[in-house]
C-alpha positions, 0 to 999 in steps of 0.5 A: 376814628380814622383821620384818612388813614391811606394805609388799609386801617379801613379794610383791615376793621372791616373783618372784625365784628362788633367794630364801629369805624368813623371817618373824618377829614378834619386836620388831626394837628386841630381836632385831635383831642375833640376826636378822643372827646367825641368818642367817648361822649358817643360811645362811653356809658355813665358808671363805665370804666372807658378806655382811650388809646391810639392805635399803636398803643397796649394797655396792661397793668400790674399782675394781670397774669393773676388779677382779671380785668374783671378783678382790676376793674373791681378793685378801683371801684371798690376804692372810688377810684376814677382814673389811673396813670399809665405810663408810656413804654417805647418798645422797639426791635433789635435790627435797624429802623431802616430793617425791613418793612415786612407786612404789617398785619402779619407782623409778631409785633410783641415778639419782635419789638420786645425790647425797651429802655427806661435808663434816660427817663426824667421824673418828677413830682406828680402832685401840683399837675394833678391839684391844678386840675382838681384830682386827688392822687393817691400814691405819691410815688406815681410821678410824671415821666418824660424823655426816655429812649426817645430822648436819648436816640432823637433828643426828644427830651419833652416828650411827656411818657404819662398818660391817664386813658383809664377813667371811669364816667361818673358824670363829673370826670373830665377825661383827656382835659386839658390835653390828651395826656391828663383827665381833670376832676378824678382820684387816681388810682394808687397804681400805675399802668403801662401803655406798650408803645410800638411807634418804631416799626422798622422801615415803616417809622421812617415813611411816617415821619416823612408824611408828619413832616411833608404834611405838617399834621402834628403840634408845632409844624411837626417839629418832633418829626423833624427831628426823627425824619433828621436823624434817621436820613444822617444815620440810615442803620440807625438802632434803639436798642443801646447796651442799656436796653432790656426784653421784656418778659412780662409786665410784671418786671416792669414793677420790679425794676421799678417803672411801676408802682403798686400799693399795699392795697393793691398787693392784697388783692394781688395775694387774693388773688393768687390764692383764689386760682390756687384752692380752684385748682386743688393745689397748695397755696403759695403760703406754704400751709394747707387750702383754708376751709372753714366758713368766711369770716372764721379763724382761718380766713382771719389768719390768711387776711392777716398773712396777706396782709403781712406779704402786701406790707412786705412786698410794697416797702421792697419795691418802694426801697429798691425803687428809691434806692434806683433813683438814688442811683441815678440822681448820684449819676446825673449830678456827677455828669453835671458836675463833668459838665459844668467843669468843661464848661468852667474850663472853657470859660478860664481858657477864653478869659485867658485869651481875652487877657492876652489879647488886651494886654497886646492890644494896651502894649501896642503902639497904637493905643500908647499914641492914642493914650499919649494924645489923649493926655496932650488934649486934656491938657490943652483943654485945661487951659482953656 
């Protein structure tokens, strides 16, 4: 769905096959979610996995370097599940914002932006948002994030990182209800996926904030791209990439530094997997012994069910204590900032209180106020009498 888009998006689509384009000229900051809607109402099938993202977003998802889509799609259809939470990644370069422009069609995007930070991410309970709208979740250890670099570099601290673009269209989904970020009526999958972000593209980023705000297209008169388009006319070599940020090798270090979840479940498949890819290439299997033979559902196929299990059991209680123990960390960090913080603010509040203090007991020893206190008492007495 193309919003009038003056940057060649058209053009570009025009050269793929299989690629449907509509145009609108409706106001996206109005219809934005009723665009998604219609999209999938036109295009999404009954009993189809439908997949919704903006442009400059790339879906993946736990182990997909073992796990097929195929298999990944699989697997939460065998488990009746009807959506999935994938959590939004900013990615960014290492140069400037105000770098160069560069051609975009051109660009090494994933090799350039390689770099993320998710050390100023805000977390909390995903249960009651998902209740409210009749979702089951699966995995209480998929929460909500928000803030992240964003809130770090521009103060964007509401910015909300979560998303459900996944879903399956089984008649009673809602998708994208009651904004673009949530799905109403579904079971969440008991993992997390992640959406790459690249909003942060060099030169490019600063001529988009200048339109958002010139026209106003988004939530609240842009006052998001307000403050983008503010910090990046103060500090023109501004850079994301602060000592706290990371390079992205895989997908699969963001289970292991614990921006995503996996499950148990999730991990036998993964295991499953593995085993699989290695009996067709005739190598030994990551478990140490021999390729299991023998017919399905023998004794070896028993033991290797047994030991996948076992790994899966092991590998997700080890990812789940690490991840605890990261948030530990940082909760210990953030509640001694507040500490510091609360302690500057206290020690403002005494200095001013002893300001004040001073400056009462000037104002009671002035001579002033001793001869409006000495009037006082005189009119007092002279009303007495009467």
């Amino acid at each position: 769905m193309d919003n009038n888009s003056t940057d060649g998006t058209v053009e570009a689509l025009q050269n793929y096959n299989n690629v449907t384009v509509l145009q609108t000229m409706l106001p996206y900051k109005e219809y934005d979610v009723l665009f998604k809607q219609y999209l999938i109402g036109r295009f999404g099938k009954k009993n189809r996995w439908c997949l919704c993202v903006d442009i400059d977003e790339l879906f993946d998802y736990p182990y997909s370097d073992v796990v097929g889509l195929d298999s990944f799609l699989g697997y939460l259809t065998d488990n009746s599940y009807t959506a999935v939470a994938a959590q939004m990644l900013d990615m960014f370069p290492e140069e400037p914002l105000s770098g160069r422009e560069g051609n975009l069609e051109d660009e090494p995007l994933k090799k350039r932006h390689r770099f993320y930070d998710i050390s100023n991410i805000s977390r909390r309970s995903n249960k009651r948002r998902h209740y409210r709208h009749n979702n089951a979740l699966e995995n209480d250890d998929i929460v909500i994030f928000s803030s992240g670099i964003r809130g770090a570099i521009f103060g964007d601290k509401r910015t909300l990182l979560t998303k459900h673009p996944l879903v399956f269209l089984d008649g009673k989904v809602k998708p994208l209800h009651p904004g673009p970020h949530w799905v109403a009526n579904a079971k969440i999958a008991d993992i997390s996926c992640v959406l790459m972000h690249y909003k942060f593209l060099d030169g490019y980023f600063h001529k988009q904030a200048a339109q958002a705000v010139r026209e106003g297209q988004y939530y609240n008169a842009s006052a998001r791209y307000k403050r983008y388009l503010e910090a990046l006319d103060k500090n023109p070599t501004l850079k994301m990439k602060q000592e706290s940020a990371r390079e992205l090798k895989g997908v699969n270090d963001l289970v292991e530094n614990g921006f995503l979840v996996v499950s148990e479940e999730y991990m036998m498949r993964v295991y499953e997997e593995e085993e699989e890819k290695h009996k067709s290439a005739e190598h030994t299997p990551p478990l140490g012994g021999e390729p299991l033979g023998g017919d399905r559902g023998g004794p070896e196929d028993e033991a290797a069910a047994a030991l996948y299990r076992a790994r899966a059991q092991a590998k997700a209680q080890s990812l789940r204590a690490n991840r605890l123990k990261r948030q530990l960390k940082e909760l210990r960090e953030h509640n001694q900032r507040e500490v510091e913080r609360l302690s500057r603010r206290l020690a403002r509040f005494r200095k001013k209180n002893r300001t004040l203090t001073h400056q009462l007991q000037s104002i009671r020893a002035s001579r002033s106020v001793r001869l409006l206190n000495k009037l006082g008492r005189i009119r007092a007495r002279v009303l007495g009498r009467k």
